[in-house]
N, CA and C atoms as an extended XYZ file, in Angstrom:
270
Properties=species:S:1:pos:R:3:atomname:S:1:resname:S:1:resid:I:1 pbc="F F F"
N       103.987      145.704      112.794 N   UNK     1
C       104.441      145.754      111.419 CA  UNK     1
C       105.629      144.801      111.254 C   UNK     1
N       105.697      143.648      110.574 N   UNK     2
C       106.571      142.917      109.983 CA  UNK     2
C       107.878      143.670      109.347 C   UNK     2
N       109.101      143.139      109.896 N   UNK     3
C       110.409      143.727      108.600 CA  UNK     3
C       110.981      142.485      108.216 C   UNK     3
N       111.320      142.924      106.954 N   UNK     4
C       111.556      142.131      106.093 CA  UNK     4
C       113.526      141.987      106.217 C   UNK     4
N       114.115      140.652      106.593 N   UNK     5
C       114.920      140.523      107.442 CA  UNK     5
C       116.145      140.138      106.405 C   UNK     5
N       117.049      140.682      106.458 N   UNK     6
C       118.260      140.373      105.094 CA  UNK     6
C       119.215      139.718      105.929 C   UNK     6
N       118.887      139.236      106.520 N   UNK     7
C       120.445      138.312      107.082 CA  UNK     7
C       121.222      136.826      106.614 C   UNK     7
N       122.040      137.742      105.138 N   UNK     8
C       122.526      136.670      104.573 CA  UNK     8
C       123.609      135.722      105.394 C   UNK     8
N       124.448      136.246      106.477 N   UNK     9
C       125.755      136.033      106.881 CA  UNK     9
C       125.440      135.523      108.083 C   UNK     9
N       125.792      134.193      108.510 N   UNK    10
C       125.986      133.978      110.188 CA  UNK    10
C       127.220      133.754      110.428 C   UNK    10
N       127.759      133.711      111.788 N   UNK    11
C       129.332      133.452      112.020 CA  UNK    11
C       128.874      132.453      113.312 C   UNK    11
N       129.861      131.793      113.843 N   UNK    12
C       129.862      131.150      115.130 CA  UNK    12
C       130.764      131.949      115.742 C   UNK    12
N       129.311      131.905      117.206 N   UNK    13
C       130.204      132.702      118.297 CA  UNK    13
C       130.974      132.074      119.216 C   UNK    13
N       131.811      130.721      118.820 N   UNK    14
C       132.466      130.082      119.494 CA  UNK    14
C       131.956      129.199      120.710 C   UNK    14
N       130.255      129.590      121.042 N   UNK    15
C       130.179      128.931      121.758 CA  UNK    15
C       129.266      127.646      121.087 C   UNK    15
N       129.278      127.204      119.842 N   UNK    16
C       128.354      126.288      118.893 CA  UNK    16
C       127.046      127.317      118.656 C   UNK    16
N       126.723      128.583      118.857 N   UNK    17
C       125.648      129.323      118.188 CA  UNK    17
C       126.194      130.410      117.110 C   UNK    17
N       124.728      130.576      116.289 N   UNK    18
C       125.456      131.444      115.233 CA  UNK    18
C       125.336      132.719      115.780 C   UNK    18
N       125.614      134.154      115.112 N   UNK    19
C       125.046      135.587      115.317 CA  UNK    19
C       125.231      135.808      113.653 C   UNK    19
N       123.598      136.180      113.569 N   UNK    20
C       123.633      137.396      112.409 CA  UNK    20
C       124.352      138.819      112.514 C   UNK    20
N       125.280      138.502      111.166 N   UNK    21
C       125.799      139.480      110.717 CA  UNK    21
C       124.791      140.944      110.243 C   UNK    21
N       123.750      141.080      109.755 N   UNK    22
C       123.160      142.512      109.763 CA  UNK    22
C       121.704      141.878      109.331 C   UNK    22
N       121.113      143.090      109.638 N   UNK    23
C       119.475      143.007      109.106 CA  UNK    23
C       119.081      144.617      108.501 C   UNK    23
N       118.224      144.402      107.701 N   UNK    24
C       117.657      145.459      106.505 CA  UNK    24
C       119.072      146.440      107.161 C   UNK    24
N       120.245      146.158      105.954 N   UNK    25
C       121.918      146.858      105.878 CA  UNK    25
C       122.248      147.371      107.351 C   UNK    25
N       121.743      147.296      108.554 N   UNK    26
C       122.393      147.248      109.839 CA  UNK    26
C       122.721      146.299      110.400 C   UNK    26
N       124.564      146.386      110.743 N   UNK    27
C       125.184      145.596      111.387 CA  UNK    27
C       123.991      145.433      113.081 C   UNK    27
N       124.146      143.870      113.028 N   UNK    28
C       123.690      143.474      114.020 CA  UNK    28
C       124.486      143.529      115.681 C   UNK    28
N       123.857      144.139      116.566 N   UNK    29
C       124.192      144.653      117.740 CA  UNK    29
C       126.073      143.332      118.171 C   UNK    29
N       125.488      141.672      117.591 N   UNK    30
C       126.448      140.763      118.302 CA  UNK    30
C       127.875      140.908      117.309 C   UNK    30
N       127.073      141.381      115.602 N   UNK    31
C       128.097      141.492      114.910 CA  UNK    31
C       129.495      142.318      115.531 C   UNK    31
N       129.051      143.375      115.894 N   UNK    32
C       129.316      144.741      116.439 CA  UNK    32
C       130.026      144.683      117.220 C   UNK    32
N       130.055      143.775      118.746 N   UNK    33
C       130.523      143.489      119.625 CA  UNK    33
C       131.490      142.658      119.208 C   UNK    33
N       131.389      141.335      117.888 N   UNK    34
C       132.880      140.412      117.256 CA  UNK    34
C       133.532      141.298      116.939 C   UNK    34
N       133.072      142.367      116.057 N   UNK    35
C       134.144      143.067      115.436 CA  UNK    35
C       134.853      143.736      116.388 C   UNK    35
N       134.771      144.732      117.341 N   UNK    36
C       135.190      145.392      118.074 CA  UNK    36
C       136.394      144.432      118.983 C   UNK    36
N       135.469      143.549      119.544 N   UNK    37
C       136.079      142.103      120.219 CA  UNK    37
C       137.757      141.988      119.639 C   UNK    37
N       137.441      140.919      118.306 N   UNK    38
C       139.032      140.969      117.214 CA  UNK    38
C       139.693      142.335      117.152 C   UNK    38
N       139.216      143.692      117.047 N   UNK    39
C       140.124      144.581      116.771 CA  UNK    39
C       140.922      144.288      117.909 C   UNK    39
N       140.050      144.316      119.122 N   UNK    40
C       140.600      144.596      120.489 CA  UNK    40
C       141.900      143.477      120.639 C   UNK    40
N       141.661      142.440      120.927 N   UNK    41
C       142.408      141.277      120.725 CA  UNK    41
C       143.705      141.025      119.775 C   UNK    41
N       143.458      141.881      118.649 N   UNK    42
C       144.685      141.925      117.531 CA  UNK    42
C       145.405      143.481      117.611 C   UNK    42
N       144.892      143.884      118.270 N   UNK    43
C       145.332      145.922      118.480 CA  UNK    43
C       145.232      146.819      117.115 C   UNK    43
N       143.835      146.295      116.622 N   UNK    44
C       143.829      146.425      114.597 CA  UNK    44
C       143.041      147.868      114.889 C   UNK    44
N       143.585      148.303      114.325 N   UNK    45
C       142.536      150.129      113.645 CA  UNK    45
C       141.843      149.940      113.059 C   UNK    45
N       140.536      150.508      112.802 N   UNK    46
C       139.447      150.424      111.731 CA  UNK    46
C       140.040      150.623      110.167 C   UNK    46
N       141.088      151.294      110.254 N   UNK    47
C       141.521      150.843      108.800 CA  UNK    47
C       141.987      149.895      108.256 C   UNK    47
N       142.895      148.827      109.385 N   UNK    48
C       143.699      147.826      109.085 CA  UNK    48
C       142.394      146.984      108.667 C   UNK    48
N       141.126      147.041      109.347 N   UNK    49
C       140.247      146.144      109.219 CA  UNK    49
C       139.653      146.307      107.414 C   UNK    49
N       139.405      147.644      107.636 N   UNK    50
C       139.218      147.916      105.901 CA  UNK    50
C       139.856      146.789      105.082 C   UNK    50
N       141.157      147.479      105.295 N   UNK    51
C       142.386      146.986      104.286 CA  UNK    51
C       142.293      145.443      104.430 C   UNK    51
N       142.116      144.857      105.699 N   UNK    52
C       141.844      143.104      105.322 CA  UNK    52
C       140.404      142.783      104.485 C   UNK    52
N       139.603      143.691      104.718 N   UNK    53
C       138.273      143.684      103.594 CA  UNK    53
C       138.502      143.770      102.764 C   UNK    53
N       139.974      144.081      101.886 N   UNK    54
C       139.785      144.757      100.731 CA  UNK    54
C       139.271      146.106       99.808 C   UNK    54
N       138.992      146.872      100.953 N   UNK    55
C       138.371      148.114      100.599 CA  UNK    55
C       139.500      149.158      101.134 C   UNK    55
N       139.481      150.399      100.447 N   UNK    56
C       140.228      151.247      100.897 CA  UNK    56
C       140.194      151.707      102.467 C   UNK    56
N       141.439      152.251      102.945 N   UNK    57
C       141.330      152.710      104.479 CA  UNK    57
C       140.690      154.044      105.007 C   UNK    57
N       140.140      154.673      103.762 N   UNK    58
C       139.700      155.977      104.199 CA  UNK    58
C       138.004      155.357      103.872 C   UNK    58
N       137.264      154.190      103.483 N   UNK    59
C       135.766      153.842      103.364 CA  UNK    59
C       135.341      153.866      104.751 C   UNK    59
N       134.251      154.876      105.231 N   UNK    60
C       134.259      155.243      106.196 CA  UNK    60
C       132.896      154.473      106.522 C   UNK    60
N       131.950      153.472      105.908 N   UNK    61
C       131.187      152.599      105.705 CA  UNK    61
C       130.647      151.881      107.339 C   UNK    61
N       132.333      150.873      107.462 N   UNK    62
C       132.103      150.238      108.369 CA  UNK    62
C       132.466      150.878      109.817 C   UNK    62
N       133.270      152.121      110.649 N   UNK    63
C       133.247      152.756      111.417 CA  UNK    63
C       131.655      153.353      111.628 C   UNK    63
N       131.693      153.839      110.449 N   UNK    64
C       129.570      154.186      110.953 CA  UNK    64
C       129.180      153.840      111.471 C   UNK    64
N       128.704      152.283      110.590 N   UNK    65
C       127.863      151.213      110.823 CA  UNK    65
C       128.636      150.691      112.390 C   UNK    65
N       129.808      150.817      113.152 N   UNK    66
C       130.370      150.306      114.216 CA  UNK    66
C       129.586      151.474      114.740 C   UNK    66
N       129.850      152.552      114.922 N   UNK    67
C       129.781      153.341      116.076 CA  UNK    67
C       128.735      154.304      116.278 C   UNK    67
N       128.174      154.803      115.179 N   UNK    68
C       126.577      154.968      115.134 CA  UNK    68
C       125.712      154.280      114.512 C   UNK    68
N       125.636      153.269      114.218 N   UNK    69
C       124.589      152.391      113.968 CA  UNK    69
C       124.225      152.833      112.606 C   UNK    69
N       124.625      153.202      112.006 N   UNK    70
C       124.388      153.797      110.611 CA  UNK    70
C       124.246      152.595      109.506 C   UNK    70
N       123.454      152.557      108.794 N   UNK    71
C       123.061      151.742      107.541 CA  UNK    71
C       123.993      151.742      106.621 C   UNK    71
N       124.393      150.280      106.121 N   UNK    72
C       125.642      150.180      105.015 CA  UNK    72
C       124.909      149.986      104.199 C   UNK    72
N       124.846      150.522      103.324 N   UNK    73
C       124.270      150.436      101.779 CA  UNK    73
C       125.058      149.984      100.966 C   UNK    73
N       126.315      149.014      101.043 N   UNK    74
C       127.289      148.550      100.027 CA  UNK    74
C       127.253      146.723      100.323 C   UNK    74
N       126.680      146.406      100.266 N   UNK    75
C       126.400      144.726      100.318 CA  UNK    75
C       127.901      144.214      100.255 C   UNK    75
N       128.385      145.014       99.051 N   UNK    76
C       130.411      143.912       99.119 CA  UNK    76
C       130.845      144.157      100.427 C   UNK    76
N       130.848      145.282      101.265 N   UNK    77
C       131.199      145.649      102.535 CA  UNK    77
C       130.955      144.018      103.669 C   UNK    77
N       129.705      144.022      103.545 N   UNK    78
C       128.991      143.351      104.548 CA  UNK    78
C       129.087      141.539      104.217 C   UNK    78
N       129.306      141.519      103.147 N   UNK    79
C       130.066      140.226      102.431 CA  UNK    79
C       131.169      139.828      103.333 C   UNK    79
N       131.861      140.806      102.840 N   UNK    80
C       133.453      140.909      103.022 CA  UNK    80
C       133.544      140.590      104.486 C   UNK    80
N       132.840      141.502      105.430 N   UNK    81
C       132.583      141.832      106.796 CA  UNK    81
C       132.467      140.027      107.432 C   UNK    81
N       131.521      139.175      106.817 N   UNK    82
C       131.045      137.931      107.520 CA  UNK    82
C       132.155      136.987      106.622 C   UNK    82
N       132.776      137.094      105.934 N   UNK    83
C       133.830      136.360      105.714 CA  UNK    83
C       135.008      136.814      106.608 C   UNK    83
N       135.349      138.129      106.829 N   UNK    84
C       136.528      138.372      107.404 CA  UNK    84
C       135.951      137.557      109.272 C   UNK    84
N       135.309      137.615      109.522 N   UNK    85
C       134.396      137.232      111.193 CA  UNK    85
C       134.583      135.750      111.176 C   UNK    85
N       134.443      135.099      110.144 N   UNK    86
C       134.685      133.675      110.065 CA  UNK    86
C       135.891      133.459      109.659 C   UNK    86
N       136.669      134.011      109.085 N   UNK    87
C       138.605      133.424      109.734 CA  UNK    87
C       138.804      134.551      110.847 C   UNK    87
N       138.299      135.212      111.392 N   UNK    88
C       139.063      135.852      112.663 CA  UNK    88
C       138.554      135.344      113.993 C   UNK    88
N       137.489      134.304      113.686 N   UNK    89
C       136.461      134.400      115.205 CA  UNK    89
C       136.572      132.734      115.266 C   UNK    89
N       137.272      132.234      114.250 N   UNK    90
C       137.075      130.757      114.363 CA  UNK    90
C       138.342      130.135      115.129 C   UNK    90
């Protein structure tokens, strides 16, 4: 069975390749690993990360989607998400 693949967002993973940012609203496994990566590297809380998204610190959206694999159903999230990956990863 074919899925039908939403991966608007790529980032460079520094090594000259891209990684998709999510497919049908799940963060993609490499996304997952940048994000975690930068928190680690900057000592950022999942809220600070919010708050550089622009979304409130209690949107519990992107911790989900980090840590159980849970489906983001808010597209501005996941916007926000592959813009914030491309000034933090570049």
């Amino acid at each position: 069975m074919a899925q039908a693949i939403r991966a608007l967002i790529s980032v460079s993973t520094g090594a000259g390749e891209t990684a998709v940012i999510y497919v049908d609203d799940h963060l993609a496994p490499a996304a997952i690993d940048q994000v975690k990566l930068v928190m680690a590297r900057r000592g950022m809380k999942l809220s600070e990360v919010m708050k550089g998204l622009g979304f409130a610190t209690i949107n519990l959206s992107l911790g989900l989607a980090l840590n159980r694999g849970s489906r983001n159903g808010d597209p501005a999230v996941l916007v926000a998400l592959g813009d914030w990956l491309k000034r933090n990863t570049a």
